[in-house]
C-alpha positions, 0 to 999 in steps of 0.5 A: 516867285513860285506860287507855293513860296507866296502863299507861304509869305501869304501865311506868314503876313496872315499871321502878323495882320490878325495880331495886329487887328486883334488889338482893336477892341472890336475885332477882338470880340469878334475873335474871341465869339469865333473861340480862337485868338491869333496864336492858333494860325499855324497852318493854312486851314487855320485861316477859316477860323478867322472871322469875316470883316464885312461891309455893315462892319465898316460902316457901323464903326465909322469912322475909327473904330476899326483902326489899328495902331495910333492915330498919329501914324495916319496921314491920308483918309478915303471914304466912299461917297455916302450916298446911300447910308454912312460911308465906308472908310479907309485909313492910311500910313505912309506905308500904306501908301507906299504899298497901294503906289507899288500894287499900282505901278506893278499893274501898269507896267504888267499892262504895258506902260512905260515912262514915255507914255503921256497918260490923261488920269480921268479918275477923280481925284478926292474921297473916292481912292480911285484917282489917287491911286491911280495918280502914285502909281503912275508917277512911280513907274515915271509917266507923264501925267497930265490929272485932268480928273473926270469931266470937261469932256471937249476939254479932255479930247483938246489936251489929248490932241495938244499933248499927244497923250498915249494913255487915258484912264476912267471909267469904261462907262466914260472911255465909250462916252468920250469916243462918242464926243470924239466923233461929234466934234469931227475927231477921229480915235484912230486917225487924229489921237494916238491913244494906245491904252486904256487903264479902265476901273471904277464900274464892271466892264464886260468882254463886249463893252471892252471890245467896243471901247478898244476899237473905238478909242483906238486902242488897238489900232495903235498896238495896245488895247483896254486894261480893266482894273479892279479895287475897292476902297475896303482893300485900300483901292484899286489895287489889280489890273489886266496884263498885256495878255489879256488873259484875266485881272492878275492880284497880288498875292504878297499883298492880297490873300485870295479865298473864293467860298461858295455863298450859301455853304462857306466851303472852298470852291474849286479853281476854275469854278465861280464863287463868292471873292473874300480878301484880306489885305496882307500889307496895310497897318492902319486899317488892316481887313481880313476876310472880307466879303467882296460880294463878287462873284468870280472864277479865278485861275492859278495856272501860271500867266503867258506873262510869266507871272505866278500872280492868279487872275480873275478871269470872269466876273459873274455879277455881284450879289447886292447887285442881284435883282430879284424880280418875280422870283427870278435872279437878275444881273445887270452885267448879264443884261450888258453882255447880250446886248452888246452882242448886238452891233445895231445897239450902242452902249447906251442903256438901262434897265427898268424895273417896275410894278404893274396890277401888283406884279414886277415888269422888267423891260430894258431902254437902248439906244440904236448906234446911229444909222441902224435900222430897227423894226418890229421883227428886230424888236421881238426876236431881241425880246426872245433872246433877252426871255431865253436868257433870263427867263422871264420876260423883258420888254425893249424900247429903242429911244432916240440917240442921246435921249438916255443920260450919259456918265463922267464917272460910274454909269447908272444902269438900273432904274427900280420903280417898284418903291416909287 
């Protein structure tokens, strides 16, 4: 569809969600202390006068204060783990999951899956929405499943050698863990499986780390390549996915309205310039959120894809912003941090970063691994300390441990130690 019928049926959707929330008693307050009520959404910049949705929202109403609709229509509920505060909540109607298995099945099929794949789902399946929406939208486009969920690493190189499997999914952070299994056990990615793609969400995963897995899966070799997914359980859950071009994360604008804001301002950035990703999501009827503040920051692209499809993309993901570490009043972003590093064909995917205090100031320094049988000496040490300084302006130390001395991840990796409350 040509962009400009989308964002008509984008406006029109709009219109019909902010009704519908504006049922519940919460949200109606909220509209009503922004002095607008749901009539006044006649044209597109009428949008902004519609309040944010944030994270603290959901959490504070949990776990039905946001619904909208009746209780009885509800017939699936998600959450995140909880694990730091109260969780963030997700209620679902039938149509709602019919919705989420559609966005889903879209983004296999525009990444190159078909019904012939045997497809090994390493997402795990329960309160966290990532392994069932992975699991409906591939039984939509028809694949054979085989849901192993993440874990029994040994267990998962077994099945893909009896099953032939084709497609793997998981965490990136996993993909690079699984390869390194593979190689231990005498396995070979490229010779011994014929895993084609890589349908990889859950964590950031940045254009060097995509590179490695690619290559060290197989990936590539085998004609396909790794697709990254995005999602979060405020829009339901994974909800986009990469093309087969490669060319950025495309969103689904009859389900997704996209608004890219400058943080500090609120104002509209322009297309190809970084800003704050706010989404409302056009087609859920249980739990419908509108302007929500994703906390990342990305550039978007509108130009029509080499696939053809009118759907932008997000073509680079710049951190988010409550994973922005302030030390000594410098700003640090773990993805920036993986992206040099991995530049580097001595250092493996292996690392983390520690924060500290030392006689009352912040220290920073980094932990990585060495990629077996590469030489490290002082002299490569310190020009790595310069470039990570040049980088973020502040200095950060590098220590090399010993391979397999840092802790490995069966679902999203922990990449930052912070010392400075311990």
């Amino acid at each position: 569809m040509p962009l400009e019928q989308l964002q008509q049926l984008q406006l029109d959707k709009f219109r019909k969600q902010a009704h519908r929330v504006y049922g519940n008693p919460f949200m109606k307050k909220r509209f009503h202390e922004a002095g607008m009520h749901p009539d006044d959404l006649k044209h597109w910049g009428d949008i902004k006068k519609v309040p944010f949705t944030y994270k603290d929202d959901l959490r504070d109403n949990y776990p039905t204060g946001l619904l909208c609709g009746k209780w009885e229509d509800v017939v699936r509920i998600h959450m995140t783990s909880g694990t730091t505060g109260v969780p963030t909540p997700m209620t679902y109607t039938k149509n709602d999951l019919d919705n989420w298995a559609v966005c889903m099945a879209r983004n296999f099929v525009a990444g190159g899956l078909n019904k012939h794949d045997v497809v090994q789902q390493a997402h795990g399946l329960g309160l966290f929405t990532g392994g069932f929406g992975f699991h409906y939208g591939l039984e939509r486009v028809g694949a054979k499943i085989v849901p192993t969920g993440a874990g029994g690493t040994e267990r998962q190189l077994r099945l893909m050698q009896d099953w032939g499997t084709t497609v793997f999914t998981g965490t990136p952070s996993y993909a690079a863990y699984i390869s390194e299994v593979a190689l231990e056990n005498g396995i070979d990615p490229v010779k011994d499986l014929k895993l084609r793609l890589g349908f990889h969400g859950g964590e950031p995963c940045t254009d060097e780390l995509r590179h490695r897995i690619n290559e060290r899966m197989g990936y590539k070799a085998h004609g396909g390549g790794m697709r990254r997914c995005y999602g979060l359980t405020e829009m339901g859950g994974p909800m986009s996915m990469d093309c087969e071009s490669e060319s950025g994360i495309h969103i689904w604008l009859d389900h997704y309205l996209i608004e890219l804001l400058d943080p500090d301002t609120l104002e509209a950035v322009q297309p190809g310039q970084p800003g704050e990703l706010v989404l409302s999501n056009l087609s859920y009827e249980a739990m419908p959120i509108l302007r929500y503040r994703t906390g990342d920051r990305v550039i978007i692209s509108y130009d029509t894809c080499e696939c053809g499809r009118t759907h932008p993309r997000i073509t680079n993901f710049l951190g988010r912003v409550d994973d922005m570490l302030l030390v000594s009043g410098t700003n640090i972003f773990p993805s920036q941090v993986e992206d040099l590093l991995l530049q580097h064909p001595a250092i493996s995917e292996h690392w983390q970063l520690v924060v500290g205090n030392r006689k009352g100031l912040h220290t920073l320094k980094v932990e990585v691994e060495p990629v077996p049988g590469a030489i490290i000496d002082d002299e490569y040490i310190s020009t790595l300390e310069k470039t990570l300084h040049s980088f973020l302006e502040i200095t950060c130390h590098v220590h090399f441990k010993p391979i397999g001395s840092l802790k490995r991840f069966e679902g999203k990796a922990v990449r930052v130690v912070d010392e400075r409350n311990c």
